[in-house]
C-alpha positions, 0 to 999 in steps of 0.5 A: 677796550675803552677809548682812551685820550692820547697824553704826550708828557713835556719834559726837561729834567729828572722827571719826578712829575712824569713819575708821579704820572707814571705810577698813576697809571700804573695804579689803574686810577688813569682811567680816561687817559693813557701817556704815549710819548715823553718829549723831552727838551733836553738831551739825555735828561733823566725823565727819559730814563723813568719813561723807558722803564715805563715802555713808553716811547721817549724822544729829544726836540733839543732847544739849544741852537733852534729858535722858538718856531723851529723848536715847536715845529718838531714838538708839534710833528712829535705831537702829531706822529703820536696822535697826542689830544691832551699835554701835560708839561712836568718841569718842561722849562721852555715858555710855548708860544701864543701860536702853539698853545692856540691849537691845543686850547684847554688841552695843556696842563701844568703844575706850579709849585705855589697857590695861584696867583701868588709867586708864579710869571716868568720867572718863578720856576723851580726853587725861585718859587719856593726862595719868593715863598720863605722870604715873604714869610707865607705860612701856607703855600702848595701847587697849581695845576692850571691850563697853559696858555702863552702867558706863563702861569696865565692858564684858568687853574684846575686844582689847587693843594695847599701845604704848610710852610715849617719853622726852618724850612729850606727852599729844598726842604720845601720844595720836596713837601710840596711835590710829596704833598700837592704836585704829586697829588692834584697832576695825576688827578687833573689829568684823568679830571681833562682827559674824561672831559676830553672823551665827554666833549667837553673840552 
């Protein structure tokens, strides 16, 4: 069998992105990669559910109560049980630290709901992002799959998708387009794109 790079997913919520990812490399397409594990920051958060009906092994580093180096210490010993080389953060709503992204140097991936370098930093998470989007009145938006490092939303980008904002778009009803259309698209790929980079050495 062909090696295959270790993917552990970071997760806080419904998991949609991990589904995206999921069915990826159901569809065979994740060829260089493979998800082992799904950590999850949040007790009992849905993406837990998706990565169980997946057989993938699902574990909880609850945030609540730990600070920041106690928190990353049990994602870094969850990180290290699986043998993980490459991750990807799908909704993982915690900003990592500038001493946890530095052992994974171009091996954090993410994807942001906008065109960066617009609308993204702390703060702009979520609906925030698409809220910022309508109220400036862009008529092009879409996602950002960008390396992590420990400034939010800092990372070089990796690929980029633009969507069409709509007369009478909502946040929510923008938010779904640019998950159907760009987040659910350039994640998967970009994480085959890193993973084979990873099997060549190049990263």
């Amino acid at each position: 069998m062909e090696k295959k790079v270790k993917v552990a997913v970071l997760v806080s919520g419904g998991g949609t992105n991990l589904q995206a990812l999921i069915d990826y490399s159901l569809s065979g397409k994740l060829k260089s990669g493979e998800i082992v594990k799904v950590i999850s920051s949040k007790e009992g958060a849905y993406a837990l559910t998706r990565a169980e009906n997946a057989n993938i092994e699902g574990v909880t580093v609850s945030r609540k109560g730990k600070t920041q180096q106690e928190f990353e210490k049990g994602i870094l010993l969850e990180l290290a049980n699986c043998g993980a080389e490459v991750i990807v953060l799908a909704g993982f709503m915690c900003i990592l630290s500038k001493d946890f992204t530095d052992k994974y140097v171009d091996r954090i991936i993410n994807v942001h709901p906008a065109l960066i370098p617009s609308f993204c930093g702390e703060g702009y998470y979520g609906l925030k992002v698409h809220e910022a989007a309508l109220s400036y009145g862009v008529k092009v938006t879409g996602a950002t799959v960008h390396f992590v490092n420990e400034i939010a939303d800092g990372g070089k980008i990796i690929m980029q998708k633009a969507v069409k904002v709509k007369d009478g778009d909502t946040p929510e009803v923008l938010q779904k387009r640019v998950m159907q259309e760009a987040e659910w698209k350039i994640l998967p790929a970009s994480l085959e794109m890193v993973c084979k980079k990873v099997l060549k050495g190049e990263i």
